[in-house]
C-alpha atoms as one frame of an Amber mdcrd trajectory, in Angstrom:
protein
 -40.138 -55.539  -2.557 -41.042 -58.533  -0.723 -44.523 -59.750  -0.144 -45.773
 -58.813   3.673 -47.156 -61.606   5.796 -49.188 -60.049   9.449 -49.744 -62.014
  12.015 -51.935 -61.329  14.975 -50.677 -62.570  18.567 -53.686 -64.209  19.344
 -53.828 -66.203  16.584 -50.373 -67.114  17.134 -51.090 -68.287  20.498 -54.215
 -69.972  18.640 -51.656 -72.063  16.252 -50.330 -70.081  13.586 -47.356 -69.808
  15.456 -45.761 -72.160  13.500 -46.626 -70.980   9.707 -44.695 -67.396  11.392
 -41.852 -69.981  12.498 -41.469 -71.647   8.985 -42.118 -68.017   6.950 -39.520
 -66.118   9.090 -36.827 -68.608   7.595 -37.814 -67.463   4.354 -35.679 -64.098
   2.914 -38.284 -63.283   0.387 -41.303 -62.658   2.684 -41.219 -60.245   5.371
 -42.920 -61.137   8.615 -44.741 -58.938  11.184 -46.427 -59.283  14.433 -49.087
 -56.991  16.014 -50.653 -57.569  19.245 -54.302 -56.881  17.148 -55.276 -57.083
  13.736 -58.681 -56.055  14.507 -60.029 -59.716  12.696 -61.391 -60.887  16.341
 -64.146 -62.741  14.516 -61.583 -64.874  12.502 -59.425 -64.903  15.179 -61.405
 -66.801  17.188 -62.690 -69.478  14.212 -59.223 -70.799  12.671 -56.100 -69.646
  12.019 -55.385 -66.374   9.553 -52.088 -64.209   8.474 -52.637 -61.028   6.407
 -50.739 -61.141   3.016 -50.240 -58.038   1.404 -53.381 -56.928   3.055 -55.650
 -59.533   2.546 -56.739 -62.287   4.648 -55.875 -65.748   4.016 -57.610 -68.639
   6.655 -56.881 -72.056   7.116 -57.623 -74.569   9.952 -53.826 -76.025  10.327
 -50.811 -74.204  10.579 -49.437 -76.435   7.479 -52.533 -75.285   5.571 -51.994
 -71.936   6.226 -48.436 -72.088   5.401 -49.414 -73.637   2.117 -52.099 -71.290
   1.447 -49.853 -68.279   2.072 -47.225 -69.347  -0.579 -49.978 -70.218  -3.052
 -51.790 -66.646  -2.283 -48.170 -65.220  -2.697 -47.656 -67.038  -6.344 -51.172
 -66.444  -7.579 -50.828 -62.315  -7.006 -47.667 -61.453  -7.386 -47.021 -57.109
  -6.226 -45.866 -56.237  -9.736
């Protein structure tokens, strides 16, 4: 089972468009989009992707790429 990355498409049109760009080249995670993760308040302060259900923030799309992997190695699902 691969880890599960969400994105909201505000916050994709806010920056993290790119992180979802450099994760969907990547077999092991899968990537989702929803038009609203109901995070409106984060939304609108940085950049944030949901990983395996829990929210990871950054304030660069290479930061948040970063801190997704790191999140990902640091709790792994089994």
């Amino acid at each position: 089972m691969n880890p599960i990355v969400e994105f909201c498409m505000s916050n994709l049109a806010n920056g993290s468009q790119k992180t979802l760009e450099v994760l969907e080249k990547d077999p092991n995670i899968d990537v989702l989009e929803y038009g609203c993760l109901s995070y409106c308040t984060l939304c609108a302060q940085g950049l944030y992707a949901l990983v395996n259900g829990e929210v990871v923030e950054a304030d660069t799309p290479e930061e948040l790429t970063e801190k997704i992997y790191q999140f990902i190695e640091e709790n792994p699902l089994f």
